[in-house]
SEMARBA-741592 format. One record per residue (C-alpha): x negated, y, z; residue in one letter. Coordinates in steps of 0.05 Angstrom, whole numbers. Example, Ala and Ser with C-alpha at 12.3 -4.5 7.8 and 13.67 -1.06 7.14 Angstrom:
// SEMARBA-741592
@px->-246, py->-90, pz->156, rest->a
@px->-273, py->-21, pz->143, rest->s
This chain:
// SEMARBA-741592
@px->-1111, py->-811, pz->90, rest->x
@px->-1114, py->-838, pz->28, rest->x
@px->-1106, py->-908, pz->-16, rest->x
@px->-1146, py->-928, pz->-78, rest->x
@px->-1098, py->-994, pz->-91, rest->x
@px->-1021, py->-964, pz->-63, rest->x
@px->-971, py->-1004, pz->-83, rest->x
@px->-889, py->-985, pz->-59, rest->x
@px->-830, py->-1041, pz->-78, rest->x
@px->-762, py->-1018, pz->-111, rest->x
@px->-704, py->-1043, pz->-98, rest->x
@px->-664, py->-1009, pz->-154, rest->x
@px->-600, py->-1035, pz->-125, rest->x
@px->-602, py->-1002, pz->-55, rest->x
@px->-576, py->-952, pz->-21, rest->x
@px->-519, py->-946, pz->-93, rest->x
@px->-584, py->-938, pz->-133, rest->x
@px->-610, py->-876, pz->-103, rest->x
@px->-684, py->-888, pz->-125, rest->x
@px->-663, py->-878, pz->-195, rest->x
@px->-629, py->-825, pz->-186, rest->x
@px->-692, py->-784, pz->-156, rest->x
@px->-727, py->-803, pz->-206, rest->x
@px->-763, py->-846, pz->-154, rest->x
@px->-813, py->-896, pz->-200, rest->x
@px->-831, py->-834, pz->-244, rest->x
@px->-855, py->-791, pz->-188, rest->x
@px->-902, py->-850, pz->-150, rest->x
@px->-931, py->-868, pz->-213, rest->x
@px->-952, py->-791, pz->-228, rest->x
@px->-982, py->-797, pz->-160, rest->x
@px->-1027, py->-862, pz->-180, rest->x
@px->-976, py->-916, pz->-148, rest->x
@px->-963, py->-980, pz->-176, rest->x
@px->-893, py->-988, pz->-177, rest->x
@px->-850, py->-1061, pz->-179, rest->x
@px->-789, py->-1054, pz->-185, rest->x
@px->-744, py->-1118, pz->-156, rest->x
@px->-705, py->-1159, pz->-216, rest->x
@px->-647, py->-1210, pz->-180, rest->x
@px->-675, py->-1275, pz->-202, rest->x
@px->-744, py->-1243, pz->-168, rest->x
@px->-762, py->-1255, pz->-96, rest->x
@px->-790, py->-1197, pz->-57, rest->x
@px->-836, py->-1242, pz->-11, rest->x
@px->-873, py->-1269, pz->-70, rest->x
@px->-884, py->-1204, pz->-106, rest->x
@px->-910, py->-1174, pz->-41, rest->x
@px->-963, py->-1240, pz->-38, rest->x
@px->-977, py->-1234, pz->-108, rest->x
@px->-989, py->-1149, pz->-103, rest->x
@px->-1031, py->-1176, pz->-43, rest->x
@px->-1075, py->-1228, pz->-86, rest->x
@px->-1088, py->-1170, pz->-131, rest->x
@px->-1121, py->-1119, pz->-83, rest->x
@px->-1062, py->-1077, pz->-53, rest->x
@px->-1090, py->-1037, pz->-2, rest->x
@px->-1017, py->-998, pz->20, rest->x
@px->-951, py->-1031, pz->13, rest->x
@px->-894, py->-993, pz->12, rest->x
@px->-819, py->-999, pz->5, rest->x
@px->-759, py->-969, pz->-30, rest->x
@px->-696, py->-999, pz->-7, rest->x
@px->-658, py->-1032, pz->47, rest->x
@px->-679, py->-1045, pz->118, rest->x
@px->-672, py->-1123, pz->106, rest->x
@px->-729, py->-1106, pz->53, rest->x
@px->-777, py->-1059, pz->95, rest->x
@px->-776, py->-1117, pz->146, rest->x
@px->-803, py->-1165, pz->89, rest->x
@px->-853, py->-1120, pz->64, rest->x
@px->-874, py->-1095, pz->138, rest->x
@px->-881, py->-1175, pz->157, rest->x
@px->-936, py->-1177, pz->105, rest->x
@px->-969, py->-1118, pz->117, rest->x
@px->-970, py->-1138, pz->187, rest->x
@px->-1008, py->-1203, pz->160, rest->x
@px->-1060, py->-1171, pz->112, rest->x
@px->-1072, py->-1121, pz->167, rest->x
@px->-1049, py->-1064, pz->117, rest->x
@px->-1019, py->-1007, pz->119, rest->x
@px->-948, py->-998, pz->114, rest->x
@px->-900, py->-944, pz->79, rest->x
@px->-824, py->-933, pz->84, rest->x
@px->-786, py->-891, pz->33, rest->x
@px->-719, py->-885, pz->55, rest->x
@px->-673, py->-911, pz->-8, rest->x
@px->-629, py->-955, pz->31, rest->x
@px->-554, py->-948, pz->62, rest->x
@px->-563, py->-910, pz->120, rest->x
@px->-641, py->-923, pz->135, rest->x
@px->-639, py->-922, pz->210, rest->x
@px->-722, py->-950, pz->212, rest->x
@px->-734, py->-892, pz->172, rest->x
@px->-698, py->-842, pz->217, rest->x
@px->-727, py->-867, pz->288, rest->x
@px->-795, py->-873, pz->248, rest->x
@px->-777, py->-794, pz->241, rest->x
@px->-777, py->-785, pz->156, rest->x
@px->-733, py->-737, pz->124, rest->x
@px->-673, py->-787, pz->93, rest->x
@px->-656, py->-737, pz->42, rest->x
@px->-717, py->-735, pz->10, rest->x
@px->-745, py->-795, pz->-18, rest->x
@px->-798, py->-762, pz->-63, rest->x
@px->-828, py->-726, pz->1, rest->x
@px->-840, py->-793, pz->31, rest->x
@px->-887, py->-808, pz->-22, rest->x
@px->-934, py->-765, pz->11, rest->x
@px->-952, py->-821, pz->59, rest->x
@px->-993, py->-852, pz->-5, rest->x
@px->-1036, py->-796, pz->-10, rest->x
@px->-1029, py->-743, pz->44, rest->x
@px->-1015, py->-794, pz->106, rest->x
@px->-1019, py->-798, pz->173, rest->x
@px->-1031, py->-868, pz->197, rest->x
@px->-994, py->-889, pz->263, rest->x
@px->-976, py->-955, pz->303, rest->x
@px->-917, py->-967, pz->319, rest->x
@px->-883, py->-1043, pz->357, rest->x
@px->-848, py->-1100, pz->315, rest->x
@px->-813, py->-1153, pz->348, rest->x
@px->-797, py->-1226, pz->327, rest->x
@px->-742, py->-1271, pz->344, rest->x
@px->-772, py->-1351, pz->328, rest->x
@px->-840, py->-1317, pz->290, rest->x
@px->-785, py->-1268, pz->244, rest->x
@px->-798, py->-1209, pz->247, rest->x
@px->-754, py->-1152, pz->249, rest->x
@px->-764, py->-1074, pz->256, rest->x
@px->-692, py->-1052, pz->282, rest->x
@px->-647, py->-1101, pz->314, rest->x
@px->-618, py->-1181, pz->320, rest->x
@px->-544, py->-1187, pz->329, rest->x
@px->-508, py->-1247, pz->359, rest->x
@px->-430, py->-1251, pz->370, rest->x
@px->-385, py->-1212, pz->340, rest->x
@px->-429, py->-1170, pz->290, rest->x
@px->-472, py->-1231, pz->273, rest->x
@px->-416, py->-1271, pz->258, rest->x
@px->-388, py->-1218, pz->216, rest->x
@px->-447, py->-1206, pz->179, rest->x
@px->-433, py->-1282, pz->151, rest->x
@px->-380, py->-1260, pz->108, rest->x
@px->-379, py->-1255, pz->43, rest->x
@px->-331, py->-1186, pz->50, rest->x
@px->-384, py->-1158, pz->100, rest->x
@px->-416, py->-1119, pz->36, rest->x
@px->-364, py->-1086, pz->14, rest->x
@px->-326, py->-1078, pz->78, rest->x
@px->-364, py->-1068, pz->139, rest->x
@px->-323, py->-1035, pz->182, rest->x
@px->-263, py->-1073, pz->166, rest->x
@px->-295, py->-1150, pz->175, rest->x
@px->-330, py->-1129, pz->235, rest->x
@px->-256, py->-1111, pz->262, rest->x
@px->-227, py->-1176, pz->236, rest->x
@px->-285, py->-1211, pz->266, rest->x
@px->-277, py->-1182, pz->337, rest->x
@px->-204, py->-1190, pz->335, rest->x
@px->-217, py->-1266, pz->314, rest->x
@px->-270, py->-1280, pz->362, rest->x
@px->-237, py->-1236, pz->423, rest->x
@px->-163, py->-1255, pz->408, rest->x
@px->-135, py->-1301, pz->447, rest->x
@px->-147, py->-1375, pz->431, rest->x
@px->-204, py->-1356, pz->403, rest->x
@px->-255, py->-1404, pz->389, rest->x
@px->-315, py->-1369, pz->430, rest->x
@px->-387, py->-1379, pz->406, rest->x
@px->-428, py->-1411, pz->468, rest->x
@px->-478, py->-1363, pz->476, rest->x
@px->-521, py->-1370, pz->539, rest->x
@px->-579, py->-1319, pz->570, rest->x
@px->-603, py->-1297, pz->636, rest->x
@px->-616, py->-1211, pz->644, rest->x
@px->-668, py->-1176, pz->684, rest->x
@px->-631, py->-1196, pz->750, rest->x
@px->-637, py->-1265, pz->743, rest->x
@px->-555, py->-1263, pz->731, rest->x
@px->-519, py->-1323, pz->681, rest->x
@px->-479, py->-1300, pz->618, rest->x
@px->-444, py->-1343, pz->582, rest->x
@px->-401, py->-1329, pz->526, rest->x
@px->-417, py->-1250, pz->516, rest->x
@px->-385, py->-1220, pz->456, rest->x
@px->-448, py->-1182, pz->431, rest->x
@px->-522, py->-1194, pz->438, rest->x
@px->-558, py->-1147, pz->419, rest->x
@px->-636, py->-1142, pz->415, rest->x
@px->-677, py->-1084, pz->385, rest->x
@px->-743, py->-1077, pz->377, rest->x
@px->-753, py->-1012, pz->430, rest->x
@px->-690, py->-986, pz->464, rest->x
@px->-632, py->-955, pz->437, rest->x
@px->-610, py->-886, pz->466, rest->x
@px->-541, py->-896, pz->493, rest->x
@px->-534, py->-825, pz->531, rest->x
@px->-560, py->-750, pz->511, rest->x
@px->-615, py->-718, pz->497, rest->x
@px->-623, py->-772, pz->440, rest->x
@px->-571, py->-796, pz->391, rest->x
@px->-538, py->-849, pz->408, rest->x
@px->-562, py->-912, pz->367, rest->x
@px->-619, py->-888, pz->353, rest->x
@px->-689, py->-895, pz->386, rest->x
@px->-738, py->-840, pz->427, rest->x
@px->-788, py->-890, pz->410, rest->x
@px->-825, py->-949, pz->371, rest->x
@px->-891, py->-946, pz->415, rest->x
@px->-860, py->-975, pz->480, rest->x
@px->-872, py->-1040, pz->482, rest->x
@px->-807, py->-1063, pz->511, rest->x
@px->-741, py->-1106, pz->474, rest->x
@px->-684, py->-1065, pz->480, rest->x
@px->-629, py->-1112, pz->506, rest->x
@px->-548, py->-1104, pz->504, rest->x
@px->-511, py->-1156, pz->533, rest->x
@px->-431, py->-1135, pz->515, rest->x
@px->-377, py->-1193, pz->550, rest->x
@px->-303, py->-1202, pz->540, rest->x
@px->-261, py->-1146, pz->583, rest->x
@px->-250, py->-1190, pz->653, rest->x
@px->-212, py->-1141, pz->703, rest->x
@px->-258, py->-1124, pz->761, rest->x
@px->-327, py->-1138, pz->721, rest->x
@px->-373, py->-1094, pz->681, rest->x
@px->-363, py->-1089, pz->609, rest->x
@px->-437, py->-1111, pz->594, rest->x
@px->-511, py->-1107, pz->613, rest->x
@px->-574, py->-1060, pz->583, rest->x
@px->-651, py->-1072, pz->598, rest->x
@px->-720, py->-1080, pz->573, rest->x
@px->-768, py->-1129, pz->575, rest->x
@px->-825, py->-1160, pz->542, rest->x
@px->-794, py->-1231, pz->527, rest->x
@px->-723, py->-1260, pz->528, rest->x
@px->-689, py->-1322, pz->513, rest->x
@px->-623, py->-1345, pz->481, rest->x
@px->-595, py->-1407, pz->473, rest->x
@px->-530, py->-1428, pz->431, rest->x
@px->-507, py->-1473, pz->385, rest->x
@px->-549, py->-1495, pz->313, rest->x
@px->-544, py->-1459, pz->273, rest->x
@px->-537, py->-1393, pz->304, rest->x
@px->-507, py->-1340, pz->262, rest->x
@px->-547, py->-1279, pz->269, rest->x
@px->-558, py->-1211, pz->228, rest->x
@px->-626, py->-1197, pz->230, rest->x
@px->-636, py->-1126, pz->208, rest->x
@px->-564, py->-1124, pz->175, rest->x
@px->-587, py->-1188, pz->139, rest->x
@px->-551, py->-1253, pz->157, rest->x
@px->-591, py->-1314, pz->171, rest->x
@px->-584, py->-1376, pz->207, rest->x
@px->-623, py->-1384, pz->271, rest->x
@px->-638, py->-1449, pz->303, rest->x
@px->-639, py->-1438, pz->386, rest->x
@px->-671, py->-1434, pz->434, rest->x
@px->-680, py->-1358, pz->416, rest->x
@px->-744, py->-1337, pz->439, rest->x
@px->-756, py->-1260, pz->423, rest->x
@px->-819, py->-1223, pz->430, rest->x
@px->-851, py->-1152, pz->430, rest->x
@px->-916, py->-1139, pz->393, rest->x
@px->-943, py->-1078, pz->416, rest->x
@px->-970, py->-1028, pz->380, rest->x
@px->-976, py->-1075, pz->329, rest->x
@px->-958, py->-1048, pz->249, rest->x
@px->-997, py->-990, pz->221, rest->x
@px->-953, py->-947, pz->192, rest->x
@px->-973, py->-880, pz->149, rest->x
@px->-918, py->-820, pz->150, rest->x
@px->-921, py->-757, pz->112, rest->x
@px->-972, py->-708, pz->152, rest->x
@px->-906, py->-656, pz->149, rest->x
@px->-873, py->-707, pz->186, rest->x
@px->-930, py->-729, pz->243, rest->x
C-alpha cells in the first residue's frame, strides 16, 4: 500500500537529533516524501493542518511520542493514515506498535511498501493520547522544569516530596472495577490498552493496541495491612481532583481541568507498518 501525497514531520531535536544523523530527510525525500522539518518558533499542530489543506494523503512522524500523539490526533480527524518513525527517546508507541527502533530508515517503508492496520487511541477530556496519562507522583514531576534533563532524579525528588511525611498530598479521587473509594493514591496511571506487568511480555510494555480496554494502575501510599495498589481494564473511567490537575500526557505535561473522564476508541487510527514488520 501505497501514497501519492506522503507527508512525515521532523522533529530535528528528538531523540539527541537522531534523524539527522541517519540521514533521515535525505532518504524520505529519495523515496517521494515531503519532508517538514519542525523550527522552535513553529507549531506542529498547524503544520499538520496546513500539510492537510494541501492534499496530504499519509502523515507521518519523526520524533517524540508527545509529537506522534499530535500528528496521530489529526490523522485520526482527516481519516488518514498514520506513520511512526521511531526518532524519539526511547519510542515505547513504536515498540508495542512492533517497528524495529534501530532503524529509522526501514520505517520509511510504511510510505511505500505498507501494511495498513487499526489499532485503539484513547482520550482523557477529547485529548488524545497513544501510550499513557500520569497523575501523582510522575505527573507532578513531569511539571518541572529539571524533568528534561533529569528524569530519574526529579521523579525521586518528587516521590520523596509528595510521599514524605507532611507532605502536602494531591486530592485525587476514583472508584476501580469493584466499586471500591481511593482517595489520595500516589500514582494514576491510565494507558491506552494494558501494560504487561508479569512474563511472557515485557514488563511496561503492551501485548496489544487492538483491545479495546483502558489499562488502569491505581498505586497508594504503603498503609500496613493494605494492598500496595489496584490494576484493571475498562472501557470508561473517571477522575476527579483539584483544577488544574497536573498530568503528563504521553511524557508531555499539561494541565487538566477535572472531572477526568477517559475513554477508549476502538479500533479506531489506521496505522501503516513496514510489510517486514506485519
Amino acid at each position: 500500500m501505497t501514497s501519492s501525497r506522503p507527508v512525515l514531520f521532523l522533529n530535528p531535536r528528538s531523540g539527541g537529533g537522531k534523524a539527522e544523523r541517519a540521514g533521515l530527510a535525505e532518504r524520505a525525500r529519495e523515496r517521494g516524501i515531503n519532508v517538514v522539518a519542525l523550527a522552535p518558533e513553529q507549531t506542529l499542530a498547524a503544520l499538520v493542518e496546513e500539510a492537510v489543506a494541501e492534499g496530504a494523503d499519509a502523515l507521518g512522524v519523526a520524533g517524540g511520542d508527545g509529537s506522534l500523539a499530535i500528528v496521530a490526533s489529526a490523522a485520526l480527524a482527516h481519516g488518514l493514515p498514520f506513520v511512526c518513525v521511531p526518532a524519539g527517546t526511547r519510542n515505547h508507541f513504536a515498540l508495542d506498535l512492533g517497528l524495529d527502533r534501530r532503524d529509522l530508515v526501514g520505517s520509511l517503508d510504511a510510505f511505500t511498501d505498507g501494511v495498513e492496520r487499526r489499532i485503539d487511541v484513547a482520550d482523557v477530556n477529547g485529548l488524545l493520547f497513544l501510550n499513557n496519562v500520569s497523575l501523582g507522583i510522575y505527573g507532578d514531576a513531569v511539571e518541572q522544569p529539571t524533568y528534561r534533563d533529569a528524569k530519574a532524579r526529579t521523579l525521586l525528588e518528587t516521590a520523596a516530596q509528595m510521599l514524605g511525611p507532611g507532605a502536602s498530598a494531591v486530592d485525587l479521587q476514583l472508584v476501580d472495577d469493584r466499586g471500591q473509594s481511593h482517595r489520595n493514591p500516589a500514582v494514576v496511571l491510565v494507558s491506552n490498552n494494558p501494560y504487561s506487568l508479569e512474563p511472557p511480555h515485557a514488563p511496561g510494555t503492551r501485548a496489544r493496541l487492538d483491545s479495546g480496554r483502558l489499562g488502569i494502575i491505581v498505586l497508594g501510599k504503603a498503609r500496613a495491612g493494605q494492598p500496595p495498589g489496584r490494576t484493571w481494564a475498562a472501557t470508561h473511567f473517571e477522575v476527579t481532583g483539584p483544577t488544574p490537575l497536573h498530568a503528563g500526557v504521553d511524557g508531555e505535561a499539561v494541565d487538566l481541568t477535572p472531572p477526568l473522564r477517559f475513554a477508549i476508541r476502538h479500533n479506531a487510527l489506521r496505522v501503516r507498518v513496514p510489510s517486514s514488520r506485519a
